[in-house]
PyMOL Python script that loads the backbone (N, CA, C, O; Angstrom):
from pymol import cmd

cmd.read_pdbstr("""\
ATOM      1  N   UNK A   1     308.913 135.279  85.873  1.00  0.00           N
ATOM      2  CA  UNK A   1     309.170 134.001  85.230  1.00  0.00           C
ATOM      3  C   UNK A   1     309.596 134.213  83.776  1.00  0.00           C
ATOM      4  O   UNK A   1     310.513 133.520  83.336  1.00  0.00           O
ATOM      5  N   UNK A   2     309.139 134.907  83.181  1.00  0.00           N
ATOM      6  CA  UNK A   2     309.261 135.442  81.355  1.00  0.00           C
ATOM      7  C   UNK A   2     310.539 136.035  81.312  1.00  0.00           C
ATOM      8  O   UNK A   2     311.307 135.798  80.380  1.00  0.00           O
ATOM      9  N   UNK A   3     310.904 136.975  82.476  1.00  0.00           N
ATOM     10  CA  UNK A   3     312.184 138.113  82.104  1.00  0.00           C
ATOM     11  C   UNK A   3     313.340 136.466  82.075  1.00  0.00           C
ATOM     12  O   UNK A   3     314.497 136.870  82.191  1.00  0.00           O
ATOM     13  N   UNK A   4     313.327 135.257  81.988  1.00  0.00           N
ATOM     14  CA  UNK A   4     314.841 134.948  82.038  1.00  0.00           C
ATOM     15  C   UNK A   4     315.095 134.098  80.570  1.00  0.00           C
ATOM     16  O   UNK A   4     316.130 133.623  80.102  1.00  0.00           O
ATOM     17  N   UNK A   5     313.308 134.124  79.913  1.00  0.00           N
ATOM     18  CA  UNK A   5     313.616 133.792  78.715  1.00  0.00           C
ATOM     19  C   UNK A   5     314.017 134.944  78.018  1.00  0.00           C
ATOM     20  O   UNK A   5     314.748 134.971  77.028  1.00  0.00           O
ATOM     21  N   UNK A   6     313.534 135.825  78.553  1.00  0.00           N
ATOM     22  CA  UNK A   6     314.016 136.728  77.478  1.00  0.00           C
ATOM     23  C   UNK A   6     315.562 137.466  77.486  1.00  0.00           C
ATOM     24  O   UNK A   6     315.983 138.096  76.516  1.00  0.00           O
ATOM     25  N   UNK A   7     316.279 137.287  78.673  1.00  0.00           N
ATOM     26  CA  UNK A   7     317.188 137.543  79.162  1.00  0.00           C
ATOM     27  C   UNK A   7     318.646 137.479  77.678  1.00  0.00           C
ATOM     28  O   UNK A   7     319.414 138.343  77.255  1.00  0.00           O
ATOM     29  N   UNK A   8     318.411 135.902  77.283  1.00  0.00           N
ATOM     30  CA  UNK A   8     319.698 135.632  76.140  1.00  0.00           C
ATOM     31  C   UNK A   8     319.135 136.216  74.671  1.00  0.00           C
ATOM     32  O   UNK A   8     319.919 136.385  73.737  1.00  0.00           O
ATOM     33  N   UNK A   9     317.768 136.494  74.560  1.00  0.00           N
ATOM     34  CA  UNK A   9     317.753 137.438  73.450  1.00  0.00           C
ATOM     35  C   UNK A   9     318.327 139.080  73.162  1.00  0.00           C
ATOM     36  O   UNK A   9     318.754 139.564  72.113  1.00  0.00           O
ATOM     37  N   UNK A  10     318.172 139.655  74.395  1.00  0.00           N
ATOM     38  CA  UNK A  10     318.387 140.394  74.970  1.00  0.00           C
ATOM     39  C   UNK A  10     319.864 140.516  74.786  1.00  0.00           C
ATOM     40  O   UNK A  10     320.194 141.632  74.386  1.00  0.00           O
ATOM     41  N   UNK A  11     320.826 139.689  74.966  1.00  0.00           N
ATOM     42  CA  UNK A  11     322.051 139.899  75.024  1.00  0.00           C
ATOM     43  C   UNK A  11     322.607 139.641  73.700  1.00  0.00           C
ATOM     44  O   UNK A  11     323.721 140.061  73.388  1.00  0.00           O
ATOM     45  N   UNK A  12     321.720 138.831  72.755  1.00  0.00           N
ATOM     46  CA  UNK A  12     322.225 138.391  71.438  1.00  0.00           C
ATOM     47  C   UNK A  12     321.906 139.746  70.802  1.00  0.00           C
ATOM     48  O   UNK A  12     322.510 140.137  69.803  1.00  0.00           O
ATOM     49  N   UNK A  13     320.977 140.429  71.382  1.00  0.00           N
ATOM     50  CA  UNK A  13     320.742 141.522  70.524  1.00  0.00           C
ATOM     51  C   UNK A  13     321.669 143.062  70.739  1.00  0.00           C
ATOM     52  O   UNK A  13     321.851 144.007  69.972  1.00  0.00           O
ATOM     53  N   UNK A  14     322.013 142.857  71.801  1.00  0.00           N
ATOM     54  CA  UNK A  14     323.253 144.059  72.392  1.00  0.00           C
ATOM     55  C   UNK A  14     324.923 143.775  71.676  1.00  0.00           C
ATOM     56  O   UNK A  14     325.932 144.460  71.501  1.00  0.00           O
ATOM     57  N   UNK A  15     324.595 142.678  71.469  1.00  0.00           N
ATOM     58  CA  UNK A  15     326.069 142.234  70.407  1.00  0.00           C
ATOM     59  C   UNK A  15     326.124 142.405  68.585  1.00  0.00           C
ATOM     60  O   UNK A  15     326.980 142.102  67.753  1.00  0.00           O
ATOM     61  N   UNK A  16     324.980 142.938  68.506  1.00  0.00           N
ATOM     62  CA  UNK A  16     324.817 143.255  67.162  1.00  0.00           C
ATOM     63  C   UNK A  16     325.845 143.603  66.242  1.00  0.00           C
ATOM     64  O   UNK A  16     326.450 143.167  65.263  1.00  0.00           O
ATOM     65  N   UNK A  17     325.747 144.843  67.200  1.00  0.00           N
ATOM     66  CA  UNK A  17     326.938 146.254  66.221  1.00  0.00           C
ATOM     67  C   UNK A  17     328.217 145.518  66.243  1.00  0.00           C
ATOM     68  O   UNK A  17     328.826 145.237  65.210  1.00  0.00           O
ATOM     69  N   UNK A  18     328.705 145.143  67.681  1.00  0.00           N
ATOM     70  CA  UNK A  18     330.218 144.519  68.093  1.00  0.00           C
ATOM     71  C   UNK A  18     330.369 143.882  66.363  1.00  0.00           C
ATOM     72  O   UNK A  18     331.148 144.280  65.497  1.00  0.00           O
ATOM     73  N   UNK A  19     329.446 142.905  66.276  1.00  0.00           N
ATOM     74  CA  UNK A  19     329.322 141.471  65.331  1.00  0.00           C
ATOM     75  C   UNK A  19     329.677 142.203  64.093  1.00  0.00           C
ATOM     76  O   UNK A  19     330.530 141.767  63.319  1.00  0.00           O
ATOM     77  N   UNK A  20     329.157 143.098  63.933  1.00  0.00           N
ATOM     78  CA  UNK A  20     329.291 143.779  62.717  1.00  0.00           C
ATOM     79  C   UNK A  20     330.309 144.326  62.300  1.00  0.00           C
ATOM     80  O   UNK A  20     330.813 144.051  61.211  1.00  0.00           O
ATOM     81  N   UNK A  21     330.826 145.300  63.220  1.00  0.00           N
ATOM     82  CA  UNK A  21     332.200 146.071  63.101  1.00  0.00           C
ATOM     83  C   UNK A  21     333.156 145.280  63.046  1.00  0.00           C
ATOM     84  O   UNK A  21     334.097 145.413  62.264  1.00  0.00           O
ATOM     85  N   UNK A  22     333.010 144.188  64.025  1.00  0.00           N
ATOM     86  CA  UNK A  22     334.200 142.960  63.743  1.00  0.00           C
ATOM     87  C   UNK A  22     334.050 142.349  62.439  1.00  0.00           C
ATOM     88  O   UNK A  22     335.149 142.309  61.885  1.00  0.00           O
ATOM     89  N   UNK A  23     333.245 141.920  61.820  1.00  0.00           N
ATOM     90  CA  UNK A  23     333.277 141.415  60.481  1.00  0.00           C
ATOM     91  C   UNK A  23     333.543 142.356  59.494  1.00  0.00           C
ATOM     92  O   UNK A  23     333.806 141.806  58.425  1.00  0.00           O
ATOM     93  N   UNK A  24     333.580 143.822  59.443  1.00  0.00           N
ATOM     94  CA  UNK A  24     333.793 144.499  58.188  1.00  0.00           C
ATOM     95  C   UNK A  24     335.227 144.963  58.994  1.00  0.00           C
ATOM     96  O   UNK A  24     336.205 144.906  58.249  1.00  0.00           O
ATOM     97  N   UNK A  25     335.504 145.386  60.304  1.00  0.00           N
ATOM     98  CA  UNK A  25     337.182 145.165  60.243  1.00  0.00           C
ATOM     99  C   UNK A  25     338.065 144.124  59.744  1.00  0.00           C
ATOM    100  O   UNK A  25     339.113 144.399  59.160  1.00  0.00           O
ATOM    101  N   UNK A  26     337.565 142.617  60.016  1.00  0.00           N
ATOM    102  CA  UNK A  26     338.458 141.535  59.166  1.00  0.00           C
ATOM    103  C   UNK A  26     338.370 141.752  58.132  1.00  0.00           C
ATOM    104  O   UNK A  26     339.460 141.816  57.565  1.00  0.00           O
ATOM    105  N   UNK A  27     337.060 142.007  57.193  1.00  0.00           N
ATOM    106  CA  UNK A  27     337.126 142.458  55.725  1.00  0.00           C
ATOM    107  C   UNK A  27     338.218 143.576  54.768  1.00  0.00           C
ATOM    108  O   UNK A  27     338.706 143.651  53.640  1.00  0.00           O
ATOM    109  N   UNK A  28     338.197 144.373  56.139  1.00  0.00           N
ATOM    110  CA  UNK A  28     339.149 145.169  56.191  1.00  0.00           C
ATOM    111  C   UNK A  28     338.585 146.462  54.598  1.00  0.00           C
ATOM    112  O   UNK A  28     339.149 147.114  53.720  1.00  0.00           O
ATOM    113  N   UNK A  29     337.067 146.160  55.115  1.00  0.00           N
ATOM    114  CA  UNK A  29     336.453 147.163  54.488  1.00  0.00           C
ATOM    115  C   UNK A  29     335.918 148.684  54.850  1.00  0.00           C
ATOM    116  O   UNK A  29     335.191 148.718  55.843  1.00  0.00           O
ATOM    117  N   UNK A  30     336.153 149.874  54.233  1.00  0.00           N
ATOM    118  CA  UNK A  30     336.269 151.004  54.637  1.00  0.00           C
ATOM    119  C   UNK A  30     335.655 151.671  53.775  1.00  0.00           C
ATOM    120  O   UNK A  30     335.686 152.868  54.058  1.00  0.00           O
ATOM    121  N   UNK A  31     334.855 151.343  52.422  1.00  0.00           N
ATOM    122  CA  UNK A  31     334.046 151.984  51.939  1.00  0.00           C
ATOM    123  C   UNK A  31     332.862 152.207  52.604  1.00  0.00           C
ATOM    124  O   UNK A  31     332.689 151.439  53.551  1.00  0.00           O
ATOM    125  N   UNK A  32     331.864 153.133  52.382  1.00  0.00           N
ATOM    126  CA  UNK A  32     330.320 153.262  52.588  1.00  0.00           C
ATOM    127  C   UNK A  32     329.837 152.013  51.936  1.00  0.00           C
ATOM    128  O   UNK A  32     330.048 151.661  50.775  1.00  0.00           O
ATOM    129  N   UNK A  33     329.058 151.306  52.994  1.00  0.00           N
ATOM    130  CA  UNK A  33     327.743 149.986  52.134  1.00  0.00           C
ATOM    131  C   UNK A  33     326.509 149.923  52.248  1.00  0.00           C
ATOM    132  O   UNK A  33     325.963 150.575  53.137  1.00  0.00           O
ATOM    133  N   UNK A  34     325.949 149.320  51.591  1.00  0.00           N
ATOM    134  CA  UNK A  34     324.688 149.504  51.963  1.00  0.00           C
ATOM    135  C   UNK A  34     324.561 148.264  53.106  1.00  0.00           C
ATOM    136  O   UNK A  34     325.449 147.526  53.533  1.00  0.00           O
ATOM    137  N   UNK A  35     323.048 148.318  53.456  1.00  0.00           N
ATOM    138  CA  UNK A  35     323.193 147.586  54.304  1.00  0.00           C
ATOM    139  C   UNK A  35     322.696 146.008  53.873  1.00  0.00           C
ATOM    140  O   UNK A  35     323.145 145.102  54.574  1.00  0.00           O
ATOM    141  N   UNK A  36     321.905 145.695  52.895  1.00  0.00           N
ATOM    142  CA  UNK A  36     322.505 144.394  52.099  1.00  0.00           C
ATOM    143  C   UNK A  36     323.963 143.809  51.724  1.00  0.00           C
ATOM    144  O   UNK A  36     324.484 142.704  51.878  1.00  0.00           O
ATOM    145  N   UNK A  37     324.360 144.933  51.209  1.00  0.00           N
ATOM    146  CA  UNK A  37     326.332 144.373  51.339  1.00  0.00           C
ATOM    147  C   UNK A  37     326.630 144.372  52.297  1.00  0.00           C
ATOM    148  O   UNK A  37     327.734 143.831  52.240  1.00  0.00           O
ATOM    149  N   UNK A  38     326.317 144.765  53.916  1.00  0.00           N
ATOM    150  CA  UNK A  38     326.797 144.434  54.666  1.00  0.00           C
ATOM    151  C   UNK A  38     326.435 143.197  55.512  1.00  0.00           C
ATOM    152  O   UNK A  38     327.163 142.609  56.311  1.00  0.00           O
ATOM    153  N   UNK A  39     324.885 142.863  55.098  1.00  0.00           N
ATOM    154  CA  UNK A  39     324.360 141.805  55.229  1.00  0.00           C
ATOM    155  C   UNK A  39     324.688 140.243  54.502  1.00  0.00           C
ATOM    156  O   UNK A  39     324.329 139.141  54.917  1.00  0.00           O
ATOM    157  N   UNK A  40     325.381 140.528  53.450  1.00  0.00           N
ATOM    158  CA  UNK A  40     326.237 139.478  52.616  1.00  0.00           C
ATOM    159  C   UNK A  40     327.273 138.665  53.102  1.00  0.00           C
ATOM    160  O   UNK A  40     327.423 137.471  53.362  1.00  0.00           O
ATOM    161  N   UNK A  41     328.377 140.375  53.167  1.00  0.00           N
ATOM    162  CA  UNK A  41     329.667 140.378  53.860  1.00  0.00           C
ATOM    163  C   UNK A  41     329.407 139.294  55.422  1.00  0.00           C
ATOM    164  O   UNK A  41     330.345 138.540  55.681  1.00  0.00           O
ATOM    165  N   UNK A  42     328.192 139.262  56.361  1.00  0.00           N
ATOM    166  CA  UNK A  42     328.427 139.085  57.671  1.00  0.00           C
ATOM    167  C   UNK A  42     327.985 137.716  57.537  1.00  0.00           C
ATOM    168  O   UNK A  42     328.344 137.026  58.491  1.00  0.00           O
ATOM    169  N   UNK A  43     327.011 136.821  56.248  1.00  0.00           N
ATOM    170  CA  UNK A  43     326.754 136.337  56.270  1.00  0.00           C
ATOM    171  C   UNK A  43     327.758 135.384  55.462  1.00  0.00           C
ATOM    172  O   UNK A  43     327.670 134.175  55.676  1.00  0.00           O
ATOM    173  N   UNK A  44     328.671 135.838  54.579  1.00  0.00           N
ATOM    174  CA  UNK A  44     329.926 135.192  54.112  1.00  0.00           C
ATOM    175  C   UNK A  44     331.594 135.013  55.101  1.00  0.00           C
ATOM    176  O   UNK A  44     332.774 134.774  54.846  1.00  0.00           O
ATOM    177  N   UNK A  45     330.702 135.318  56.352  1.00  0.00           N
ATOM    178  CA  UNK A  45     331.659 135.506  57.343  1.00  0.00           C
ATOM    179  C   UNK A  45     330.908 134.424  58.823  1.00  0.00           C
ATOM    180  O   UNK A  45     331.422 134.172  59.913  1.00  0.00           O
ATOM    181  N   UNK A  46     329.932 134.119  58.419  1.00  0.00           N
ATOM    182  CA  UNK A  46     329.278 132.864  59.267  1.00  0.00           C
ATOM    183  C   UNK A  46     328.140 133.455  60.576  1.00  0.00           C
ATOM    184  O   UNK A  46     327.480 132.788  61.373  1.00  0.00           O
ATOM    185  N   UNK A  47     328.239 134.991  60.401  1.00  0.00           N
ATOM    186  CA  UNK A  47     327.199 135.846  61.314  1.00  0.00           C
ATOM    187  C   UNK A  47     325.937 135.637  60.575  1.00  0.00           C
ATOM    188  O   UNK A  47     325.841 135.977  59.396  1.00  0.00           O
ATOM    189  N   UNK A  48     324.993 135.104  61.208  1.00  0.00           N
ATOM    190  CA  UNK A  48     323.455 135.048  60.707  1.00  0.00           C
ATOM    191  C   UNK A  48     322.748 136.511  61.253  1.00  0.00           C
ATOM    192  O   UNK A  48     323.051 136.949  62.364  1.00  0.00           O
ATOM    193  N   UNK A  49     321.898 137.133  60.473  1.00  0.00           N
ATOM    194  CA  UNK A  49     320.726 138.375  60.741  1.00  0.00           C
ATOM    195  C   UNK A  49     320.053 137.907  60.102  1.00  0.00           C
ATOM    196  O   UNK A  49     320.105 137.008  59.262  1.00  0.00           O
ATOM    197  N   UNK A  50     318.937 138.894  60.721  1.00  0.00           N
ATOM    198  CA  UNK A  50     317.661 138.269  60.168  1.00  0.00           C
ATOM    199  C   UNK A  50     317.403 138.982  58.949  1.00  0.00           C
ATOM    200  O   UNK A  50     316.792 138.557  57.969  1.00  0.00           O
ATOM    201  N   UNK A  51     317.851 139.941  59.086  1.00  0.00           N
ATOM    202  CA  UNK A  51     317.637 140.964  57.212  1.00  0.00           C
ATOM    203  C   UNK A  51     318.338 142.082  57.114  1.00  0.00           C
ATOM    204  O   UNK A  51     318.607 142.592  58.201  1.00  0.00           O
ATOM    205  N   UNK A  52     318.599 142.455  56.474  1.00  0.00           N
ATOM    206  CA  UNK A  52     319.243 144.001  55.836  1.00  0.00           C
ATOM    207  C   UNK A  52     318.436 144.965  56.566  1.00  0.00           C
ATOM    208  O   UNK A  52     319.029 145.929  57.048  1.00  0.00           O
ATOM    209  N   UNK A  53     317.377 144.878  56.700  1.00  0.00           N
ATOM    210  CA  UNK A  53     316.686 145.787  57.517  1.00  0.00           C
ATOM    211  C   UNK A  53     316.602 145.533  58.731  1.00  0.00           C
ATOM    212  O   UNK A  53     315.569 145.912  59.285  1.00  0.00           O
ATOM    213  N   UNK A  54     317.531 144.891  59.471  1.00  0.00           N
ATOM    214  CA  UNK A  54     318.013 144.448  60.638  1.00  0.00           C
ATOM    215  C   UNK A  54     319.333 145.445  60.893  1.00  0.00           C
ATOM    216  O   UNK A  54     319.461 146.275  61.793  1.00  0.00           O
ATOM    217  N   UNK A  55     320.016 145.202  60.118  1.00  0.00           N
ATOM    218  CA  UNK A  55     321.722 145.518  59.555  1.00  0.00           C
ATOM    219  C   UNK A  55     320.807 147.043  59.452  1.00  0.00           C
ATOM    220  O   UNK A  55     321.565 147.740  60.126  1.00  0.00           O
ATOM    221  N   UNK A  56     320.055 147.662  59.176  1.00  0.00           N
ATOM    222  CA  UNK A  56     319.976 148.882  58.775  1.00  0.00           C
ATOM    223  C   UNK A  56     319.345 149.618  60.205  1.00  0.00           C
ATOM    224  O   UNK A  56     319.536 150.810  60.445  1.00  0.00           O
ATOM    225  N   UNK A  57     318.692 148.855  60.959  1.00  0.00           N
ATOM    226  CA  UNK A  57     318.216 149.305  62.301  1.00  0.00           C
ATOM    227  C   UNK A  57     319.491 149.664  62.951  1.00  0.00           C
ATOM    228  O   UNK A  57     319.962 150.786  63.135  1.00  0.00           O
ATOM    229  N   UNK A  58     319.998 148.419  63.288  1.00  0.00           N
ATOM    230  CA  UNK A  58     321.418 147.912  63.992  1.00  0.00           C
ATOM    231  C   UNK A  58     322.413 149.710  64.108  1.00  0.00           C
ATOM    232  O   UNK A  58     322.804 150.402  65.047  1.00  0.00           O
ATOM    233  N   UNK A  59     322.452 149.800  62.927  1.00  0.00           N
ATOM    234  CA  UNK A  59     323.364 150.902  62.475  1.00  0.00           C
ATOM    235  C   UNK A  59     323.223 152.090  62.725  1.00  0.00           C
ATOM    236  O   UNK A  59     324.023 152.880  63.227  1.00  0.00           O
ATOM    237  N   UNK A  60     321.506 152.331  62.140  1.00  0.00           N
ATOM    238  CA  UNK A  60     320.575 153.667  62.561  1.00  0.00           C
ATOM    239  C   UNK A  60     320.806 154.054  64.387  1.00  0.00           C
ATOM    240  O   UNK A  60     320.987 155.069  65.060  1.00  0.00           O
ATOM    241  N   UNK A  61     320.696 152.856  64.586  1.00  0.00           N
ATOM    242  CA  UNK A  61     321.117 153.405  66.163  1.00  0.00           C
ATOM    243  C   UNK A  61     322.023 154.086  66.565  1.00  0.00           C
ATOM    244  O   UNK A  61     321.982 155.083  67.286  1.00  0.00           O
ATOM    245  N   UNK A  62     323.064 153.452  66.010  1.00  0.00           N
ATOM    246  CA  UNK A  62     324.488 153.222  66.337  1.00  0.00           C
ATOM    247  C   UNK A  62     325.196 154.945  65.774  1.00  0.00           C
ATOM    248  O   UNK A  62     326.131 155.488  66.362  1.00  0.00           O
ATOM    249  N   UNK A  63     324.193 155.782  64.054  1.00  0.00           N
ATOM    250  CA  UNK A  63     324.417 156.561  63.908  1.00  0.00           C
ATOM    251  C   UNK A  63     323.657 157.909  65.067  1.00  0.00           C
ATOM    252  O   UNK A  63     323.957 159.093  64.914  1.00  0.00           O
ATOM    253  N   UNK A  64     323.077 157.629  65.720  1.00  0.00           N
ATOM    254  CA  UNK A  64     322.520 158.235  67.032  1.00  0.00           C
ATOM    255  C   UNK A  64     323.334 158.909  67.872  1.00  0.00           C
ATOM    256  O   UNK A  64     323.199 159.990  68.445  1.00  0.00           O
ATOM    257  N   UNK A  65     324.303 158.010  67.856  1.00  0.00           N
ATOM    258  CA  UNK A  65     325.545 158.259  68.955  1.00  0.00           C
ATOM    259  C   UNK A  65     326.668 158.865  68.077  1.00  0.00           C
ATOM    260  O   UNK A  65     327.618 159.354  68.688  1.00  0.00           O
ATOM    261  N   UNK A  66     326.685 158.898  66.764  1.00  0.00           N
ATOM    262  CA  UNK A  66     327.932 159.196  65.996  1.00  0.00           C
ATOM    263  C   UNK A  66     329.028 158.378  65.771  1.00  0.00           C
ATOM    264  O   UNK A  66     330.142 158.871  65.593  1.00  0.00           O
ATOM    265  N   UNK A  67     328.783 156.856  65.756  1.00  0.00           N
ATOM    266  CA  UNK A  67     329.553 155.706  65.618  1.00  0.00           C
ATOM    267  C   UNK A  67     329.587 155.545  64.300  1.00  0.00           C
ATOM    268  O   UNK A  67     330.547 155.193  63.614  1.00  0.00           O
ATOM    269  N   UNK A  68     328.251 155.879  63.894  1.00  0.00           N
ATOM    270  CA  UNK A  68     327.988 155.305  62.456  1.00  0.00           C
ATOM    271  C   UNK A  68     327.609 156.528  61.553  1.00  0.00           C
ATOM    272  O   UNK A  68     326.716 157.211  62.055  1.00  0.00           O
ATOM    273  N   UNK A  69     328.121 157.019  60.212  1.00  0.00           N
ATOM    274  CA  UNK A  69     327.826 157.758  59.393  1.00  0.00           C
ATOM    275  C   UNK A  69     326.531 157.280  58.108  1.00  0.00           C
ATOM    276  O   UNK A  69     326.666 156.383  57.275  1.00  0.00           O
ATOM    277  N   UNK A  70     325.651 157.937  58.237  1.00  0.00           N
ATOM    278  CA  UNK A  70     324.570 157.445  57.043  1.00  0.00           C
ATOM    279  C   UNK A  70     324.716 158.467  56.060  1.00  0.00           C
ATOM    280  O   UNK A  70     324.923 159.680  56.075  1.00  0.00           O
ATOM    281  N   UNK A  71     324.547 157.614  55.232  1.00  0.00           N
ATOM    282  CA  UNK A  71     324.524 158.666  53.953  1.00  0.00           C
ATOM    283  C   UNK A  71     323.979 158.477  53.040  1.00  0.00           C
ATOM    284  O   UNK A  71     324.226 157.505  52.327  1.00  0.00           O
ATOM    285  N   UNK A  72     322.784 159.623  52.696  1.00  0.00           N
ATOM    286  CA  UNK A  72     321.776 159.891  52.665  1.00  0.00           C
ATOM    287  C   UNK A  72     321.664 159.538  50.524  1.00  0.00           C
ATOM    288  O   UNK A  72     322.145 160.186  49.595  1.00  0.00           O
ATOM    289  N   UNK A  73     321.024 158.572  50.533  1.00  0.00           N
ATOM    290  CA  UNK A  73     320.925 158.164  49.003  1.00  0.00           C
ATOM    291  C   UNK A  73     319.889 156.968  48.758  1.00  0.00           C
ATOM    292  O   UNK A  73     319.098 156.604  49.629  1.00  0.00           O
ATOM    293  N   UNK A  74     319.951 156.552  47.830  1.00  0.00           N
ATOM    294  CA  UNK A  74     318.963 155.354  47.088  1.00  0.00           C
ATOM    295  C   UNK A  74     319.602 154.443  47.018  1.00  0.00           C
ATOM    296  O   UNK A  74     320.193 154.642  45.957  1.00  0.00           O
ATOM    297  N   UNK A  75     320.105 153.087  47.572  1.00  0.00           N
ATOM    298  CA  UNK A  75     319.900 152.927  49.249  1.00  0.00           C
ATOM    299  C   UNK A  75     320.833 153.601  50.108  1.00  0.00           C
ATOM    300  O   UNK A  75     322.050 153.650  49.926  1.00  0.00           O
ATOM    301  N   UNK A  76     320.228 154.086  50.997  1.00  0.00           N
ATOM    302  CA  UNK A  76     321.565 154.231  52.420  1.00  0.00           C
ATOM    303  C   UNK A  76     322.515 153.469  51.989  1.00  0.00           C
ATOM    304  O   UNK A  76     322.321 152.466  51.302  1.00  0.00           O
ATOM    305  N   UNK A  77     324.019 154.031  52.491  1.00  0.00           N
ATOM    306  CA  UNK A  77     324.827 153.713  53.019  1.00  0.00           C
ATOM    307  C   UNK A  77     325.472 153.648  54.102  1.00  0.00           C
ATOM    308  O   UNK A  77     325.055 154.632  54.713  1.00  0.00           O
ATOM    309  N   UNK A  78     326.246 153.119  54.777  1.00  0.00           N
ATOM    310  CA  UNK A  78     327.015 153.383  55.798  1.00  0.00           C
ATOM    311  C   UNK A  78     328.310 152.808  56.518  1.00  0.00           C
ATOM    312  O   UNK A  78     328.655 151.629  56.591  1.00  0.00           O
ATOM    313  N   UNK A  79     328.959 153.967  57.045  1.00  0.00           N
ATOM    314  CA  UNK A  79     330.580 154.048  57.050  1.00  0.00           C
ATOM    315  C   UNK A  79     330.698 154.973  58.902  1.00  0.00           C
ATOM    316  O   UNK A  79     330.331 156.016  59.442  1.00  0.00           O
ATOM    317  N   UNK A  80     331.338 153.910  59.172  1.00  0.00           N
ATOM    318  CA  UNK A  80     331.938 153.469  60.373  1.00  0.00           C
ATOM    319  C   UNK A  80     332.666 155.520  60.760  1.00  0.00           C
ATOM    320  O   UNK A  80     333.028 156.318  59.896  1.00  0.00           O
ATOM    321  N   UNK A  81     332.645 155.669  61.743  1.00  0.00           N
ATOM    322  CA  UNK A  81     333.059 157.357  62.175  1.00  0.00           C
ATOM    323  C   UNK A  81     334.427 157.047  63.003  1.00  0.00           C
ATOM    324  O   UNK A  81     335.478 157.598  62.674  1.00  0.00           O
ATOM    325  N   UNK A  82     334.373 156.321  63.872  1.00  0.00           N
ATOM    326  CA  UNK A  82     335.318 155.977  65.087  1.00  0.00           C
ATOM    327  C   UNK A  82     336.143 154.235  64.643  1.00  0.00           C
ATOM    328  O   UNK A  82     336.170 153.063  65.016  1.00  0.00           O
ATOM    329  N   UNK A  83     336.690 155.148  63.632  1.00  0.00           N
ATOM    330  CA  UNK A  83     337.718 154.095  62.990  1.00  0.00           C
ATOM    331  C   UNK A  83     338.799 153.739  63.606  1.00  0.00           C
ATOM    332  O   UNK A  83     339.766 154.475  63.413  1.00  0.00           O
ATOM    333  N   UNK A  84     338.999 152.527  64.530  1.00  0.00           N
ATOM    334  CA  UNK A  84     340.348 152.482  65.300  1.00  0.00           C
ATOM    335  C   UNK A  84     341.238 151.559  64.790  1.00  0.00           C
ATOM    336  O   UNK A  84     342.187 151.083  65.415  1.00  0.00           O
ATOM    337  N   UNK A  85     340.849 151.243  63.359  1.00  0.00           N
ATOM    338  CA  UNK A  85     341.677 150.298  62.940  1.00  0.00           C
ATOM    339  C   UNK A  85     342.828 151.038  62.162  1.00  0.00           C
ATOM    340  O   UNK A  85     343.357 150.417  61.240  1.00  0.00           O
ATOM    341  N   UNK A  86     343.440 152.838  62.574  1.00  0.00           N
ATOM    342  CA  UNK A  86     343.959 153.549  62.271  1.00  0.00           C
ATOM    343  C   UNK A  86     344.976 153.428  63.408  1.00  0.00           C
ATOM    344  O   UNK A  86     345.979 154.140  63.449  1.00  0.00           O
ATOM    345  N   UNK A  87     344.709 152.580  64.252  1.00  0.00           N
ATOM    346  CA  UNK A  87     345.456 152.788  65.356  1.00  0.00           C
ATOM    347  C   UNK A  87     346.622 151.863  65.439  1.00  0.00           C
ATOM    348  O   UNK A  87     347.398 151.932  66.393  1.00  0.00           O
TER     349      UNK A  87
END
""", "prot")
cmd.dss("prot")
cmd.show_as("cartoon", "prot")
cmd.util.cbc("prot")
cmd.orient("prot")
């Protein structure tokens, strides 16, 4: 009975990264950010998160797989690996 509430969180939460990469490709931003500027950027773009430390999970994952580059400072940054907007 529970798995079908939880079902559309579940999917709002697998669209994270998509949400993200799409908003800093329209930005058409390619520097390293932190993940408050990227939390700004998504939120001056009409994407709601719940925090920078959302945006910083989101990513941490995402650098798991080698999608995402972290780089290692006072705060993190991070910059996109599999840039296809080269394409």
């Amino acid at each position: 009975m529970w798995d079908k509430a939880i079902l559309p969180c579940m999917r709002l939460r697998r669209g994270e990264y998509e949400r993200i990469r799409s908003v800093l490709s329209e930005a058409d931003s390619d520097q390293p950010m932190t993940a408050r500027e990227i939390l700004q950027l998504l939120e001056e773009h009409g994407e709601e998160f719940e925090s920078a430390h959302r945006v910083a999970t989101v990513l941490g994952r995402q650098a798991r797989m080698g999608k995402v580059e972290v780089i290692q400072g006072q705060p993190y940054r991070y910059r996109f690996v599999d840039d296809d907007r080269s394409n």
